[in-house]
PQR file of N, CA, C, O and H, with PARSE charges and radii, in Angstrom:
ATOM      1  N   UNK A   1       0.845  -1.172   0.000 -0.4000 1.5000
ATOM      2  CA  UNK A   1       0.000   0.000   0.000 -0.0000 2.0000
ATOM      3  C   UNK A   1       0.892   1.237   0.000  0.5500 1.7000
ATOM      4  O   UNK A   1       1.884   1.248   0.729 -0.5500 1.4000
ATOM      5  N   UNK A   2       0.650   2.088  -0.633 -0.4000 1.5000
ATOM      6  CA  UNK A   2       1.427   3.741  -1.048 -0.0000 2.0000
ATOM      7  C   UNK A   2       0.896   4.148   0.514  0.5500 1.7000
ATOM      8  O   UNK A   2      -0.059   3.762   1.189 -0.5500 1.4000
ATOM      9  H   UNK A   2      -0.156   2.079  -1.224  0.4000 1.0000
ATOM     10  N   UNK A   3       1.887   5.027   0.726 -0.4000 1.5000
ATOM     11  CA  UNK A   3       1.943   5.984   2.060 -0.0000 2.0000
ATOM     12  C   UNK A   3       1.444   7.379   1.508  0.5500 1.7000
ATOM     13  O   UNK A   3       2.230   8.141   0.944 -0.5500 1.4000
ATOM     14  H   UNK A   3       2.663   5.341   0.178  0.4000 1.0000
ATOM     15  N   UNK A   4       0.017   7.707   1.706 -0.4000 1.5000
ATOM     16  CA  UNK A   4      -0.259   9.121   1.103 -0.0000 2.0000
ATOM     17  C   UNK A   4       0.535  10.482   1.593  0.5500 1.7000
ATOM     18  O   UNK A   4       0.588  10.791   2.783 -0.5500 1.4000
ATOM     19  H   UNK A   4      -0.621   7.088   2.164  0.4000 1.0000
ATOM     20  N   UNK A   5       1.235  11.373   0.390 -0.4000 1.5000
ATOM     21  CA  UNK A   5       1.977  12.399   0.488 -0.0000 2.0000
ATOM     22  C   UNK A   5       0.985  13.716   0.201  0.5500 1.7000
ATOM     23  O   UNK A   5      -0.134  13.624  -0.304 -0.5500 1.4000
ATOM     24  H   UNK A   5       1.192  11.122  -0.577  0.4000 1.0000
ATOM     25  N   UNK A   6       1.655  15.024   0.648 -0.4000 1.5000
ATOM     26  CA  UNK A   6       1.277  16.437   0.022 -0.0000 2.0000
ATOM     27  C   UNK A   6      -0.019  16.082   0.231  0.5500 1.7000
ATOM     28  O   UNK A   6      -0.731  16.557  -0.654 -0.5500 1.4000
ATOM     29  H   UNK A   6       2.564  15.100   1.058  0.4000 1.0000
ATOM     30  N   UNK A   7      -0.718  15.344   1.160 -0.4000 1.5000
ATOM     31  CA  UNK A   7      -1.929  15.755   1.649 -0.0000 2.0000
ATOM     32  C   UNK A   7      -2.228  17.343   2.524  0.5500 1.7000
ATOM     33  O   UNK A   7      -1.633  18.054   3.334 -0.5500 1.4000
ATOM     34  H   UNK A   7      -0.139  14.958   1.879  0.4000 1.0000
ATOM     35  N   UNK A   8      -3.513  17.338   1.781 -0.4000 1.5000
ATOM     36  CA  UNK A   8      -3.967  18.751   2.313 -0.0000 2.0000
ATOM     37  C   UNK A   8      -4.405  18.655   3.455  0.5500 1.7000
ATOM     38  O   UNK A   8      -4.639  17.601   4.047 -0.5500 1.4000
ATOM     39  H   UNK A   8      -3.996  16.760   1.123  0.4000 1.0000
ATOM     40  N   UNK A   9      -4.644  20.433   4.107 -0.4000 1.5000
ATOM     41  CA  UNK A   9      -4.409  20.585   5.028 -0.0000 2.0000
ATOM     42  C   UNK A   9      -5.996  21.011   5.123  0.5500 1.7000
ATOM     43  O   UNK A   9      -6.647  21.118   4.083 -0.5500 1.4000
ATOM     44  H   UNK A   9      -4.454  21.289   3.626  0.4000 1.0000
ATOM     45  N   UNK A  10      -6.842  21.351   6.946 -0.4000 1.5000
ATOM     46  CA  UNK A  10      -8.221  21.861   6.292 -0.0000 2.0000
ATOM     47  C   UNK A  10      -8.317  22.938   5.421  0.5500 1.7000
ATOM     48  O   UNK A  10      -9.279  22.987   4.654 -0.5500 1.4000
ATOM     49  H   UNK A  10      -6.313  21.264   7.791  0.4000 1.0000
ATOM     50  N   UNK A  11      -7.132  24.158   5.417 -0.4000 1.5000
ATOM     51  CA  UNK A  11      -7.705  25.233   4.197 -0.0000 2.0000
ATOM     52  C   UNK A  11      -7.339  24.828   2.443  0.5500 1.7000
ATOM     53  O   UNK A  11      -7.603  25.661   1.576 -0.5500 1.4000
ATOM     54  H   UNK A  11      -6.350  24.118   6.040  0.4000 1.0000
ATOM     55  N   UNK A  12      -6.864  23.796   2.166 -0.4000 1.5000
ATOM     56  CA  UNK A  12      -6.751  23.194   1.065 -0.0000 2.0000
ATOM     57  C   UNK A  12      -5.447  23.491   0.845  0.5500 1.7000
ATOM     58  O   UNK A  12      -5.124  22.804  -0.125 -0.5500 1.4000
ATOM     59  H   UNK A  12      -6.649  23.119   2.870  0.4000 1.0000
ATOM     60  N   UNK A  13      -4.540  24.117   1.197 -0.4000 1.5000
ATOM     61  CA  UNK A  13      -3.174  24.176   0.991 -0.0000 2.0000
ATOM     62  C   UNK A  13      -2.269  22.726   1.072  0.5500 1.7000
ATOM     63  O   UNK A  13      -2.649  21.875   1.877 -0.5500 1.4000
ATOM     64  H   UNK A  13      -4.802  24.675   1.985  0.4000 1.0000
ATOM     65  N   UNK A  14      -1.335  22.517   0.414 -0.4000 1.5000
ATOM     66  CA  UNK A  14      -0.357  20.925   0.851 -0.0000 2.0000
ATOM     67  C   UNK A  14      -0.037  21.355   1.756  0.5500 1.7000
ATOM     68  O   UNK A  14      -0.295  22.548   1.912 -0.5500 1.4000
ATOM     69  H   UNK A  14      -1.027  23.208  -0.239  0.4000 1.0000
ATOM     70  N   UNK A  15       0.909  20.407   3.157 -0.4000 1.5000
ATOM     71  CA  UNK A  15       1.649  20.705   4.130 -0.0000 2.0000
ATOM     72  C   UNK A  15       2.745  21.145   3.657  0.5500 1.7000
ATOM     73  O   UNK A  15       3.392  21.879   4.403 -0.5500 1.4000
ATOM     74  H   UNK A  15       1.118  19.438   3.031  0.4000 1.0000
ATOM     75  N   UNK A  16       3.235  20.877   2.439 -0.4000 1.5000
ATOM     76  CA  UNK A  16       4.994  21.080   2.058 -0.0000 2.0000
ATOM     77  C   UNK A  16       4.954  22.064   1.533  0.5500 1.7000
ATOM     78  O   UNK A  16       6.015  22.333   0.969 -0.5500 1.4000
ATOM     79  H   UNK A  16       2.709  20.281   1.833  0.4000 1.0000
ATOM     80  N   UNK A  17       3.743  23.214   1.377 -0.4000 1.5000
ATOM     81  CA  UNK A  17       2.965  24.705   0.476 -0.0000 2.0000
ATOM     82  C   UNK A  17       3.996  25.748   1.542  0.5500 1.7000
ATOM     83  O   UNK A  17       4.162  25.990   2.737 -0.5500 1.4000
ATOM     84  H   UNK A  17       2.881  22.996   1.835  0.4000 1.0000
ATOM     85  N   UNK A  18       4.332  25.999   0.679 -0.4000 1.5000
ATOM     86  CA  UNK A  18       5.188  27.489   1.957 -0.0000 2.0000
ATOM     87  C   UNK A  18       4.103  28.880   1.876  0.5500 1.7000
ATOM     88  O   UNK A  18       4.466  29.946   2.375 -0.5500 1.4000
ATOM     89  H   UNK A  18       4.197  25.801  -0.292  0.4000 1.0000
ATOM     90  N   UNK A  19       3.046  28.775   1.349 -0.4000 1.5000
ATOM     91  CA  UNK A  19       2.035  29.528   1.591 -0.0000 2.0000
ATOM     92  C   UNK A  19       1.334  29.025   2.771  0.5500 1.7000
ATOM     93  O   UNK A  19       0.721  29.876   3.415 -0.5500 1.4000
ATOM     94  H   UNK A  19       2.751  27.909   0.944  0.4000 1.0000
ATOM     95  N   UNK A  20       1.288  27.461   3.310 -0.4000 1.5000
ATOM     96  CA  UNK A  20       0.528  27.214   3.887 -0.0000 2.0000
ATOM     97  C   UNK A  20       1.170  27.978   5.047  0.5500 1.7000
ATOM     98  O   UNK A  20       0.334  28.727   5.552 -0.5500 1.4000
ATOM     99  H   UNK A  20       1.786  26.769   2.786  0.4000 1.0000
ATOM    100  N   UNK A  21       2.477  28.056   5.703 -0.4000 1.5000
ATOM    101  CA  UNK A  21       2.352  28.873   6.948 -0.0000 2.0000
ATOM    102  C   UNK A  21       2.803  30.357   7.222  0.5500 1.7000
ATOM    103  O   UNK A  21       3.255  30.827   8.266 -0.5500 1.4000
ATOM    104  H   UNK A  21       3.157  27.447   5.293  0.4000 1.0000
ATOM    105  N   UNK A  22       2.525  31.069   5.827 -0.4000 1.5000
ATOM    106  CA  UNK A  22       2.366  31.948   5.658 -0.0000 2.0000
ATOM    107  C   UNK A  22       0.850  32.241   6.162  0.5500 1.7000
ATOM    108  O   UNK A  22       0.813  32.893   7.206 -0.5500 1.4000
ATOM    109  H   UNK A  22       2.157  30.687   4.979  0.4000 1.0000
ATOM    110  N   UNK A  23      -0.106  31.965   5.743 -0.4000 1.5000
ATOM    111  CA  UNK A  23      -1.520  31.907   5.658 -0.0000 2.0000
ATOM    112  C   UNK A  23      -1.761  32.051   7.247  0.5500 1.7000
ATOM    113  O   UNK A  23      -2.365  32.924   7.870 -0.5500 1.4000
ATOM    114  H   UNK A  23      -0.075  31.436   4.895  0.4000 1.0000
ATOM    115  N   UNK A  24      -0.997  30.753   7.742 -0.4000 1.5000
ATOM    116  CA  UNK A  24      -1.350  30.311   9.308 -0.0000 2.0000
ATOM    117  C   UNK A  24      -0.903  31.815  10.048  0.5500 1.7000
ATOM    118  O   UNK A  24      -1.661  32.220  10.929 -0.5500 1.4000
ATOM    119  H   UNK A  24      -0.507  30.044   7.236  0.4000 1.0000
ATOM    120  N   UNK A  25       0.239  32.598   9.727 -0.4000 1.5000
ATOM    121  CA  UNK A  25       1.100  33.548  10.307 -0.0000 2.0000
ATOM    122  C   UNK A  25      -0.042  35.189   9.846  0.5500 1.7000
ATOM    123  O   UNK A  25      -0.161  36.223  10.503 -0.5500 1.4000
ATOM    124  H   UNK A  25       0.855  32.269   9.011  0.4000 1.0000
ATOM    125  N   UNK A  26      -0.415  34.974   9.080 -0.4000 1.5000
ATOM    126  CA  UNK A  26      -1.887  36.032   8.723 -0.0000 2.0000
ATOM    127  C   UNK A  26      -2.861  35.487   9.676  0.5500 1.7000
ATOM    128  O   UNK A  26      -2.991  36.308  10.584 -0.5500 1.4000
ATOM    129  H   UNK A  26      -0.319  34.134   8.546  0.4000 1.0000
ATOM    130  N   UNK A  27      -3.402  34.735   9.811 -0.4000 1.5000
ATOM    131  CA  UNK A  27      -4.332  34.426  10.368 -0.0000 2.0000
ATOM    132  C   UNK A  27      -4.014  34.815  11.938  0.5500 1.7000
ATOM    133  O   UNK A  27      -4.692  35.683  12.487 -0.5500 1.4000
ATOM    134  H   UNK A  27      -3.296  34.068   9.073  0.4000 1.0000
ATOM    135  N   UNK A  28      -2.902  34.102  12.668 -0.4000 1.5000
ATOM    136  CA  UNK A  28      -2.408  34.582  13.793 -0.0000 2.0000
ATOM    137  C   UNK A  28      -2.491  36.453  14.149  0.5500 1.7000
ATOM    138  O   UNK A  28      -2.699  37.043  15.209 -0.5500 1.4000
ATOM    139  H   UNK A  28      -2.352  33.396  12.221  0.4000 1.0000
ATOM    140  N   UNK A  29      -2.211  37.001  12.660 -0.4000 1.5000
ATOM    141  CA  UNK A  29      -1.444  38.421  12.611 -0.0000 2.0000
ATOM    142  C   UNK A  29      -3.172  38.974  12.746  0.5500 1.7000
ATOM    143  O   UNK A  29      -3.393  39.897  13.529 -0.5500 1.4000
ATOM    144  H   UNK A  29      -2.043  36.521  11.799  0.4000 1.0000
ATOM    145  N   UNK A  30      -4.266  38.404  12.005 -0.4000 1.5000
ATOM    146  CA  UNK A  30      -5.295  39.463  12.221 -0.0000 2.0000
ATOM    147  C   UNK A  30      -6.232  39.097  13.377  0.5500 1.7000
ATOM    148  O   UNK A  30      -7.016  39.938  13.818 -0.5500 1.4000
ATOM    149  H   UNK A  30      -4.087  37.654  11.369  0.4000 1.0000
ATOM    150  N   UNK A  31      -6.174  38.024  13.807 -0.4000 1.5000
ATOM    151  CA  UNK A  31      -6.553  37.958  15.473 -0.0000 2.0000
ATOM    152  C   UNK A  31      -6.500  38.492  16.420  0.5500 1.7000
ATOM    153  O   UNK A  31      -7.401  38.711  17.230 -0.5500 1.4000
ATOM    154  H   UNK A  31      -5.537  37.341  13.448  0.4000 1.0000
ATOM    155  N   UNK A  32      -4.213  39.094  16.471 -0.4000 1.5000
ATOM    156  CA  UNK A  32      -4.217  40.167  17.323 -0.0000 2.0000
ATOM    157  C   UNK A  32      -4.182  41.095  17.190  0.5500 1.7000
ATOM    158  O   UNK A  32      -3.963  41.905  18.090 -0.5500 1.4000
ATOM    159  H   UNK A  32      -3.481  38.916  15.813  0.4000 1.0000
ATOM    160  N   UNK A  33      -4.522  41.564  15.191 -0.4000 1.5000
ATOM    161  CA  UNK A  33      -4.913  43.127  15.157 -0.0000 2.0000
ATOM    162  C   UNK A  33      -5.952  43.079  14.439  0.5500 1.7000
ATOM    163  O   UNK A  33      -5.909  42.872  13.226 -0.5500 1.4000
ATOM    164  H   UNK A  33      -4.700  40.906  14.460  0.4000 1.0000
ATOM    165  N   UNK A  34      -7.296  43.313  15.276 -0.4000 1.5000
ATOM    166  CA  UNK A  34      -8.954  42.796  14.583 -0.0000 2.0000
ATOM    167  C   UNK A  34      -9.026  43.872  13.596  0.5500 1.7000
ATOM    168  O   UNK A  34      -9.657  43.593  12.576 -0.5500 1.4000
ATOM    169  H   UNK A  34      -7.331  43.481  16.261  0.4000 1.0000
ATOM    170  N   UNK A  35      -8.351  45.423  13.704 -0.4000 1.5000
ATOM    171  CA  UNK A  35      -8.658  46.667  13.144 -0.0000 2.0000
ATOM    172  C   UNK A  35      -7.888  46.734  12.777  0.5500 1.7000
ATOM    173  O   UNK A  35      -7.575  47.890  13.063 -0.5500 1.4000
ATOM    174  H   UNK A  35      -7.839  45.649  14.533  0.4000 1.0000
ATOM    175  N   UNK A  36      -6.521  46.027  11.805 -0.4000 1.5000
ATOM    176  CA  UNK A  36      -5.587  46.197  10.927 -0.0000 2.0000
ATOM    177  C   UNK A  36      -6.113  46.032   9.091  0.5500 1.7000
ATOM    178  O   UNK A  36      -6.783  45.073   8.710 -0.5500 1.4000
ATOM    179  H   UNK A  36      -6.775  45.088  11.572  0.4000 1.0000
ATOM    180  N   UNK A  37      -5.765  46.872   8.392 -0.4000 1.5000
ATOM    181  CA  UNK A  37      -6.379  47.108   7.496 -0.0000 2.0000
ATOM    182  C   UNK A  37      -6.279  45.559   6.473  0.5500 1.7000
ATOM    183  O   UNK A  37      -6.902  45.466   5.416 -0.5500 1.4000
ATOM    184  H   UNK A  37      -5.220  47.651   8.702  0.4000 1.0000
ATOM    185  N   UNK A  38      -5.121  44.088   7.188 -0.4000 1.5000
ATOM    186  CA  UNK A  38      -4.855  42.767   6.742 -0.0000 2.0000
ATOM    187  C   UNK A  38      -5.872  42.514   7.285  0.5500 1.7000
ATOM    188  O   UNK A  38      -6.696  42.115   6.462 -0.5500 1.4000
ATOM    189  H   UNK A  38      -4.615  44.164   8.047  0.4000 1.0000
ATOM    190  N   UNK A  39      -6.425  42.554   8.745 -0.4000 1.5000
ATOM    191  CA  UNK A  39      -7.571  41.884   8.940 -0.0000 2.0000
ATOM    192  C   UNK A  39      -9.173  42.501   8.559  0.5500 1.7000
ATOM    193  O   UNK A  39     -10.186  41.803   8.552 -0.5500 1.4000
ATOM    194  H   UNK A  39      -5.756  42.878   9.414  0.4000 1.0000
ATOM    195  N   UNK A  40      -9.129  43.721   8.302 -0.4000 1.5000
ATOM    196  CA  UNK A  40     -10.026  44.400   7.683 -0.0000 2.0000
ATOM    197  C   UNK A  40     -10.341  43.598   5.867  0.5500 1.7000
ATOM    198  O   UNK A  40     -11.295  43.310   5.145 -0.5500 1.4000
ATOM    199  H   UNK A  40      -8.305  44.288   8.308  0.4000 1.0000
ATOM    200  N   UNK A  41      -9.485  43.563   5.859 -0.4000 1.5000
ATOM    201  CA  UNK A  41      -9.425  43.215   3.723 -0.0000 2.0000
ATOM    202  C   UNK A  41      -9.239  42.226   3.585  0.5500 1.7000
ATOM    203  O   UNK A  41      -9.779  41.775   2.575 -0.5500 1.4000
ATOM    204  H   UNK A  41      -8.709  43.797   6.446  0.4000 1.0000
ATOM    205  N   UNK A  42      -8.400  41.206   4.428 -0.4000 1.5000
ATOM    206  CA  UNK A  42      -8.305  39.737   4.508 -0.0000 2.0000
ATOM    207  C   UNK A  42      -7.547  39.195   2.877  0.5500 1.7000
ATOM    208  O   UNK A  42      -8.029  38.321   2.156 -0.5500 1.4000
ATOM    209  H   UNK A  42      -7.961  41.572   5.249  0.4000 1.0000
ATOM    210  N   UNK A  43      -6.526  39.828   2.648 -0.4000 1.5000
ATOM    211  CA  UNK A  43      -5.711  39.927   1.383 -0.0000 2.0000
ATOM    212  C   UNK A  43      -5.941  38.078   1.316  0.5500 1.7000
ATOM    213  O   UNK A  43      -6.146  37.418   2.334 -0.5500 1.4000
ATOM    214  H   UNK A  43      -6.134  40.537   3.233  0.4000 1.0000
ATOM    215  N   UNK A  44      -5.847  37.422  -0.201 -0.4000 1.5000
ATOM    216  CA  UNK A  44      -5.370  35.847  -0.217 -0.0000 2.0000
ATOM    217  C   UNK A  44      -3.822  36.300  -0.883  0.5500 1.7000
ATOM    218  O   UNK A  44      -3.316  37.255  -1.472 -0.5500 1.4000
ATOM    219  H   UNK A  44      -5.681  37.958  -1.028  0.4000 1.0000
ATOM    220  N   UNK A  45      -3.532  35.256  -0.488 -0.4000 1.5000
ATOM    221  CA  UNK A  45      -2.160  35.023  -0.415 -0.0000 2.0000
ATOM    222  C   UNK A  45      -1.742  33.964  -1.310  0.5500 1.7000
ATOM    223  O   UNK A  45      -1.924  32.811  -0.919 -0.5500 1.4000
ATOM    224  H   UNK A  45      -3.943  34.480  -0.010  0.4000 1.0000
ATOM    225  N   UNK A  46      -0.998  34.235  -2.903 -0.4000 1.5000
ATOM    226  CA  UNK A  46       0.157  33.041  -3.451 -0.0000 2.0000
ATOM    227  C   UNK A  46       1.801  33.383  -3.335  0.5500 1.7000
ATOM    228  O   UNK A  46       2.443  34.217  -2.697 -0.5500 1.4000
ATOM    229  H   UNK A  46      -0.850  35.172  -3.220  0.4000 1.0000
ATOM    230  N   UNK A  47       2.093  32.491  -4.123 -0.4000 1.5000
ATOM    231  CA  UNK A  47       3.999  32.297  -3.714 -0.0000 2.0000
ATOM    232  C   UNK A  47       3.701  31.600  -5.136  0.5500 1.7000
ATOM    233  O   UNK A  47       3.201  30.515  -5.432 -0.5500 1.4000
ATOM    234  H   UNK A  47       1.571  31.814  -4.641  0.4000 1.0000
ATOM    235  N   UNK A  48       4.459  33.179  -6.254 -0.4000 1.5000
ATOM    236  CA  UNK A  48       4.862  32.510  -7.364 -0.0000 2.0000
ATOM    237  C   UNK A  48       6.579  32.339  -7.865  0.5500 1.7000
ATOM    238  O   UNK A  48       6.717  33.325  -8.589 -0.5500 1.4000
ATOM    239  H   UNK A  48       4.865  34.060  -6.013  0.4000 1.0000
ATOM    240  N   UNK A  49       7.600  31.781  -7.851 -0.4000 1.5000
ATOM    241  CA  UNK A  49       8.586  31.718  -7.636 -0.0000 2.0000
ATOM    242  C   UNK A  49       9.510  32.247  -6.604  0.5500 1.7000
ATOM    243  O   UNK A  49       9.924  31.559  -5.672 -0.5500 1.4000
ATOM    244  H   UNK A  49       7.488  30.980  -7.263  0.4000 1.0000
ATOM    245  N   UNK A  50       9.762  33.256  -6.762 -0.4000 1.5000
ATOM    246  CA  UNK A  50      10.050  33.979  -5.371 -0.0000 2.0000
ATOM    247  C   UNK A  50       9.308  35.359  -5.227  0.5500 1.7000
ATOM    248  O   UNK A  50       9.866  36.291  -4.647 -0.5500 1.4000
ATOM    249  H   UNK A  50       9.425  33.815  -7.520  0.4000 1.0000
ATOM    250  N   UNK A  51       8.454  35.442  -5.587 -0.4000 1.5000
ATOM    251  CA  UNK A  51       7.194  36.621  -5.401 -0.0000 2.0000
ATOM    252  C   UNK A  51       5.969  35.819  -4.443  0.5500 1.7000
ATOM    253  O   UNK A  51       5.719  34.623  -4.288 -0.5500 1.4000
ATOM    254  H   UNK A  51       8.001  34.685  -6.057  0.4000 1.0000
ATOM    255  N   UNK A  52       5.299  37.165  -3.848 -0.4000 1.5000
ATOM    256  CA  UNK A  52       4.106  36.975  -3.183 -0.0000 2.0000
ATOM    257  C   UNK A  52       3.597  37.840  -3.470  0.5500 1.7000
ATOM    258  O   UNK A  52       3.958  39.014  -3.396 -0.5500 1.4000
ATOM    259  H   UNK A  52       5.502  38.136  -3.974  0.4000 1.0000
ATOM    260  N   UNK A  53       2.412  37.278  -3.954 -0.4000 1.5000
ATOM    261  CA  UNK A  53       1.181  37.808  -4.398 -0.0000 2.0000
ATOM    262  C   UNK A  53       0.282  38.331  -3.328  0.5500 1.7000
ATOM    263  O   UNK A  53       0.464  37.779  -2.243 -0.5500 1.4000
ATOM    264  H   UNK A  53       2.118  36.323  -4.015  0.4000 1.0000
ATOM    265  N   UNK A  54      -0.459  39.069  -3.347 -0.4000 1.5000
ATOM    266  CA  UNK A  54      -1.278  39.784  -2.376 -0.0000 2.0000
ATOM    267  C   UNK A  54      -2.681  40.081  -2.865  0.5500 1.7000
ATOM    268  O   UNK A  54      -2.799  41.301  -2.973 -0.5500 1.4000
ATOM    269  H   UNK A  54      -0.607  39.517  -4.228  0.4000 1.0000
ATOM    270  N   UNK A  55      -4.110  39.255  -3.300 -0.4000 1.5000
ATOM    271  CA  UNK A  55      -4.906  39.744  -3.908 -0.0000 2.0000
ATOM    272  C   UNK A  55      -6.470  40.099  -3.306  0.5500 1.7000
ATOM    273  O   UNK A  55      -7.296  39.210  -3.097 -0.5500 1.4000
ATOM    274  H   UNK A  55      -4.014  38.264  -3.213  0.4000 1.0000
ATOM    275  N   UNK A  56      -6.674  41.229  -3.118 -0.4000 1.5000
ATOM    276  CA  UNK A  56      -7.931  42.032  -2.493 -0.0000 2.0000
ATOM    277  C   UNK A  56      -9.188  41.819  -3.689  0.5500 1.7000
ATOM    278  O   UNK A  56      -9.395  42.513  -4.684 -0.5500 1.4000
ATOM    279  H   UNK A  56      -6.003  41.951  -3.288  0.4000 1.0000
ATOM    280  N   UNK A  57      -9.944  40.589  -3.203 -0.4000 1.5000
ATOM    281  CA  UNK A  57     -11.090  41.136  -4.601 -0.0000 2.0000
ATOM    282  C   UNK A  57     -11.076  39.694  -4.694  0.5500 1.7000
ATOM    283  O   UNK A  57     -10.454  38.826  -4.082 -0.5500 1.4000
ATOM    284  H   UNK A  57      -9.776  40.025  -2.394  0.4000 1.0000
ATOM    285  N   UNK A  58     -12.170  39.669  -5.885 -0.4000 1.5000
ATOM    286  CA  UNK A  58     -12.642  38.065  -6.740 -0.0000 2.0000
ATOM    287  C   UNK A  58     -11.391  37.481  -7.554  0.5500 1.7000
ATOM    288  O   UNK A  58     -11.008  36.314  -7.639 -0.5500 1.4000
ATOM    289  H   UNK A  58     -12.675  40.374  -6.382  0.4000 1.0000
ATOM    290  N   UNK A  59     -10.786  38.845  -8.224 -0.4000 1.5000
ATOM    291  CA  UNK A  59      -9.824  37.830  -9.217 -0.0000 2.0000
ATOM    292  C   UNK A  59      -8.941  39.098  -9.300  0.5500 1.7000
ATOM    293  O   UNK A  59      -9.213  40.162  -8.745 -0.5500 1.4000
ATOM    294  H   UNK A  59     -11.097  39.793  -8.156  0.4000 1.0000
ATOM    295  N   UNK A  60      -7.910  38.867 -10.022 -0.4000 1.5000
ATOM    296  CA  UNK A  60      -6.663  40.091 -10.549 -0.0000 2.0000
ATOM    297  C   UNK A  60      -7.334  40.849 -11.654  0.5500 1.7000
ATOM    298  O   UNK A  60      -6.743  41.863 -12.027 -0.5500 1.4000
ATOM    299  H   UNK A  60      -7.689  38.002 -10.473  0.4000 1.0000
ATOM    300  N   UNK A  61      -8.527  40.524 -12.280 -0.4000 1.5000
ATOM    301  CA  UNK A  61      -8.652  41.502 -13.099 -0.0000 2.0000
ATOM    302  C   UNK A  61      -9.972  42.097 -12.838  0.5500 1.7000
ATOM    303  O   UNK A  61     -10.542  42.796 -13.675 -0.5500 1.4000
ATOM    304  H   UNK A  61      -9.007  39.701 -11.977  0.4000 1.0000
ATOM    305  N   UNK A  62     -10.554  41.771 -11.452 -0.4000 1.5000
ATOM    306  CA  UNK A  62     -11.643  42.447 -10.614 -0.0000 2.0000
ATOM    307  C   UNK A  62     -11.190  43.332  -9.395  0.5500 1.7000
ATOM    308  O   UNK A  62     -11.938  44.151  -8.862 -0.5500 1.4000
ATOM    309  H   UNK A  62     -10.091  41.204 -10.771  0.4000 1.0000
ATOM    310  N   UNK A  63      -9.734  43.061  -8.956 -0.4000 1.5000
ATOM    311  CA  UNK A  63      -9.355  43.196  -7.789 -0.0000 2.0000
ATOM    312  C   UNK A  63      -8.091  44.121  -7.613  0.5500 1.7000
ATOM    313  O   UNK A  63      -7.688  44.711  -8.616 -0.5500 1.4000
ATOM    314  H   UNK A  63      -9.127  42.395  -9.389  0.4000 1.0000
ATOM    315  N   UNK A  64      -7.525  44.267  -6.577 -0.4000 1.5000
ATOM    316  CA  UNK A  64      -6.047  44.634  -6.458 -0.0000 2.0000
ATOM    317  C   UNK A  64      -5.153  44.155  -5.913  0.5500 1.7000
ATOM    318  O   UNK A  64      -5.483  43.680  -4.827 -0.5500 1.4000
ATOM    319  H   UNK A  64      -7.852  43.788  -5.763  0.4000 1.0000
ATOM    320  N   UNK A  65      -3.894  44.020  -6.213 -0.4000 1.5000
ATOM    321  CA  UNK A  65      -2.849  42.995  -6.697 -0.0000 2.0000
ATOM    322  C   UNK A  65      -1.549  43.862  -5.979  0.5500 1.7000
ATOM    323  O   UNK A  65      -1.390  45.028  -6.340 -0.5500 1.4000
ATOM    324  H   UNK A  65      -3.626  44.405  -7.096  0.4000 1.0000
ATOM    325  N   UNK A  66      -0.762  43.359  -5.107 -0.4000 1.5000
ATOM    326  CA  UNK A  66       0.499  43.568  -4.715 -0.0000 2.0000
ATOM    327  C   UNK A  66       1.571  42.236  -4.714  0.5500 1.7000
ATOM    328  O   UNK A  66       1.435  41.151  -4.149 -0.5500 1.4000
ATOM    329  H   UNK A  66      -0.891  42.412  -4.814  0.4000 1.0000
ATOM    330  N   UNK A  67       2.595  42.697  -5.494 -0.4000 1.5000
ATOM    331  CA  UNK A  67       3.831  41.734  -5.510 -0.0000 2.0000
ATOM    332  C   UNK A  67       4.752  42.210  -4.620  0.5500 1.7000
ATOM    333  O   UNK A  67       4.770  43.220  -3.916 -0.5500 1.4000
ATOM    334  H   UNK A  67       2.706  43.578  -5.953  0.4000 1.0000
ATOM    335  N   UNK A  68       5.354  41.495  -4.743 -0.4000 1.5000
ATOM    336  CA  UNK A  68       7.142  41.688  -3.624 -0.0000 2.0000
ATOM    337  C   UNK A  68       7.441  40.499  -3.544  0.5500 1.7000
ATOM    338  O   UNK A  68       6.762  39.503  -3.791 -0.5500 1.4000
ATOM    339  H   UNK A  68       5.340  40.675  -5.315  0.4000 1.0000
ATOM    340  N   UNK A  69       8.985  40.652  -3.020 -0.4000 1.5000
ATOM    341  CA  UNK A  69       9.670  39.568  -2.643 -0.0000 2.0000
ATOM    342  C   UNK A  69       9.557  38.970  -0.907  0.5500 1.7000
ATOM    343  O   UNK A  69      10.316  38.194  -0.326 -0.5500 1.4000
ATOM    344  H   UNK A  69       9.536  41.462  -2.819  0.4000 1.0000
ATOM    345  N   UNK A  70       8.132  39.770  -0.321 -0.4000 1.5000
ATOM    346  CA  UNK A  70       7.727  39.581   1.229 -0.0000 2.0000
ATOM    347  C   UNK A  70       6.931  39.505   1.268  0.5500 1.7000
ATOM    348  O   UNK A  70       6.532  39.736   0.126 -0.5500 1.4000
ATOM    349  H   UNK A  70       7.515  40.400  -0.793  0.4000 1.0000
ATOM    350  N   UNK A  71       5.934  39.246   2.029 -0.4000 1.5000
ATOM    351  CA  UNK A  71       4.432  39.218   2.244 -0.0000 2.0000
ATOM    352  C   UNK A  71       4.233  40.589   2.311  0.5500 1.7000
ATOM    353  O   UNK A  71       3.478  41.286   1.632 -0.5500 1.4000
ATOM    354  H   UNK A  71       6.258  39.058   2.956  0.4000 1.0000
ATOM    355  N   UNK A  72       5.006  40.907   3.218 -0.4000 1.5000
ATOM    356  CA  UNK A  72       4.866  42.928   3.575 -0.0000 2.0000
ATOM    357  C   UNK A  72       5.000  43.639   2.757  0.5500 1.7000
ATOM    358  O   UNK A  72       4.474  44.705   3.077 -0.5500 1.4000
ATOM    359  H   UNK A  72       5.619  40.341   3.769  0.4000 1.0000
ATOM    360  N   UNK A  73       5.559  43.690   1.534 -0.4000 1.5000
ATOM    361  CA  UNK A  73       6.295  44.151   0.228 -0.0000 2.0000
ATOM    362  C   UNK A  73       4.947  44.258  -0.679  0.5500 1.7000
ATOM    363  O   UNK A  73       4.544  45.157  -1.418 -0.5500 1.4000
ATOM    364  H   UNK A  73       5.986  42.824   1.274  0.4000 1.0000
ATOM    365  N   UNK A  74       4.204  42.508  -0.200 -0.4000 1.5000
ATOM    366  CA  UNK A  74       3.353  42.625  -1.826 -0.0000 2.0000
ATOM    367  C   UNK A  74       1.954  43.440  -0.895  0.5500 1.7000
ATOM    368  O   UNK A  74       0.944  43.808  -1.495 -0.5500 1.4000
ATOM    369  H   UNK A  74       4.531  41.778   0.401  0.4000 1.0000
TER
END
């Protein structure tokens, strides 16, 4: 029997996703700031090579979009 890998996690991210504890570290971050404009807007979060994406809205071409090479950046 195969040993199941890159199983997801409950928010659908893999465990081996380096977004996934990024995500976890937002989530932590707008808990203890309920009135921070991250927990106000609740940005989603990708990791496209060495960029992070930052996207406010339905989609990138409904929404607004910050890159960087940090979470803080994009």
């Amino acid at each position: 029997m195969r040993k199941k890998t890159n199983i997801a996690s409950k928010n659908g991210f893999r465990r081996d996703d380096p977004t996934l504890r990024a995500v976890e570290e937002m989530e932590l971050y707008r808990a203890a700031h309920p009135g921070s404009p991250a927990a106000v807007r609740q940005p989603r979060l990708f990791i496209r090579g060495q960029l992070w994406i930052a996207l406010l809205g339905p989609s990138v071409e409904e929404g607004i979009v910050g890159i960087g090479p940090t979470i803080e950046a994009a």
